[in-house]
C-alpha positions in Angstrom: 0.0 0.0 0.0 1.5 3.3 -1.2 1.6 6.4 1.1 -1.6 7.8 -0.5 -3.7 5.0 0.1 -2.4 4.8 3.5 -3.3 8.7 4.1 -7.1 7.4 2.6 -7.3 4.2 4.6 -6.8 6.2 8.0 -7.9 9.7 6.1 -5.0 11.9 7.7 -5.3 15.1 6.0 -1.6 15.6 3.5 -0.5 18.2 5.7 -0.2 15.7 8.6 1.8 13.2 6.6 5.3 13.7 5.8 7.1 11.3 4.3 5.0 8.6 5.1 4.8 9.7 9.1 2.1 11.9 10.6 3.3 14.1 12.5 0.7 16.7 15.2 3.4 19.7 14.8 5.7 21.7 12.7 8.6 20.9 14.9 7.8 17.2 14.5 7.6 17.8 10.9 10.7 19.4 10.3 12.9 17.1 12.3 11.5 13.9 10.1 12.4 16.0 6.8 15.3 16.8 8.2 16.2 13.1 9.6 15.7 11.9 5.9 17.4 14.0 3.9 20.8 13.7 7.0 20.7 10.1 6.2 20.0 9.7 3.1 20.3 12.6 0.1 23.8 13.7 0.7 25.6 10.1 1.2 24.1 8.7 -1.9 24.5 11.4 -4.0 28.6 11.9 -3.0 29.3 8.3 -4.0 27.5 8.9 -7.4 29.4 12.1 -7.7 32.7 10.4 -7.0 31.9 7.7 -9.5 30.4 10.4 -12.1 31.9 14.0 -11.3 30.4 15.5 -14.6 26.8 13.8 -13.8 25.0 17.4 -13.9 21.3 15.7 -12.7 23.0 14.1 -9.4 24.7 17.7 -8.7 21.9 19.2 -8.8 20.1 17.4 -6.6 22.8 17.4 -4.0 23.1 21.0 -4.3 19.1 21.0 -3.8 19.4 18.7 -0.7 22.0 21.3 0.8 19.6 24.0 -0.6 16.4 22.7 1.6 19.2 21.5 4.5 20.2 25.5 5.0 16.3 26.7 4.9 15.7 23.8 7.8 18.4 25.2 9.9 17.5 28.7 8.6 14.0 28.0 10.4 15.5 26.9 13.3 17.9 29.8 13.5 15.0 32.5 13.2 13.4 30.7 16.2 13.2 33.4 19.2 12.2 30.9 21.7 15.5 28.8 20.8 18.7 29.6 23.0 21.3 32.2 21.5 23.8 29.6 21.1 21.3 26.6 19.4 20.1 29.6 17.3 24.3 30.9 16.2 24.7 27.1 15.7 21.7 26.6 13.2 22.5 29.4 11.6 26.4 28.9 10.8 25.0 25.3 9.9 22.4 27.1 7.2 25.2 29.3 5.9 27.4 26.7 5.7 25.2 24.4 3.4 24.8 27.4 1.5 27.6 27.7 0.5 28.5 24.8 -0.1 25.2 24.6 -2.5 26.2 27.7 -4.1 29.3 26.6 -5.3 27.8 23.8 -7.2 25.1 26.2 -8.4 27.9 28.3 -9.6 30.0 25.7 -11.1 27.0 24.2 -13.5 25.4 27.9 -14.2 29.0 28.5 -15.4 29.1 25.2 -17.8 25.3 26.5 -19.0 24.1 23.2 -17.5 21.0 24.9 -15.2 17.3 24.3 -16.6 14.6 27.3 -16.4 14.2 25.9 -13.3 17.4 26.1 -11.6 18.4 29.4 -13.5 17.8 31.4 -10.6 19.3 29.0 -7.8 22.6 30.7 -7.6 21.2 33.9 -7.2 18.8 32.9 -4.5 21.4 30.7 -2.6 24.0 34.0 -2.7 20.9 36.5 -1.5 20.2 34.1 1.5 24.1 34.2 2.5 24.3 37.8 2.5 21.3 38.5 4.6 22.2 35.5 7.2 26.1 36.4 7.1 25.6 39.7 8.6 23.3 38.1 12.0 27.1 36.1 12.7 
């Protein structure tokens, strides 16, 4: 039984359900996204990018997995009810993924290798750096 006929079965409204677990809050939600894309996106993808380094679809979605990895801990960072130093943590994490990200946003905008729908990536990972980079 897929995930959708689970969500029928039991009728948990989508917004309860990620990946496959319902979750009650936000905070619950974010730590299973951010769980499954720790464990498994970024492993993966390095050992198909050490196998393939000019595979442009498997650096793209590593750069989106850093992408979405930086917004999580971005989230977490703009938390006011989080300690000062969990909230400086989450946010050098965030920049670093960043930039990290960035650089392989750069790197395939400069070989013309971006689709319509990455074009504007590298512009939108570099305006996120400079507005968190001045909070450190």
């Amino acid at each position: 039984m897929n995930v959708n006929q689970e969500r029928r079965r039991i009728r948990v409204p989508a917004e309860r359900l990620v990946h496959g677990v319902v979750v009650e809050t936000e905070a619950e939600a974010f730590r299973v996204r951010l769980h499954i894309l720790l464990e498994e996106g970024p492993a993966q993808l390095r050992l198909r990018i050490e196998r393939d380094p000019k595979n442009a679809r498997v650096r793209i979605q590593l750069a989106w997995i850093w992408t979405e990895m930086a917004a999580l801990y971005r989230r977490l960072a703009d938390r006011r009810d989080s300690p000062v130093d969990s909230r400086d943590a989450n946010l050098r994490s965030a920049l670093d993924l960043y930039r990290r990200s960035l650089g392989i946003w750069q790197d395939l905008r400069s070989q013309g290798m971006l689709s319509r729908i990455d074009a504007t990536k590298p512009d939108e990972v570099a305006r996120e750096i400079t507005n968190y980079d001045a909070n450190l």
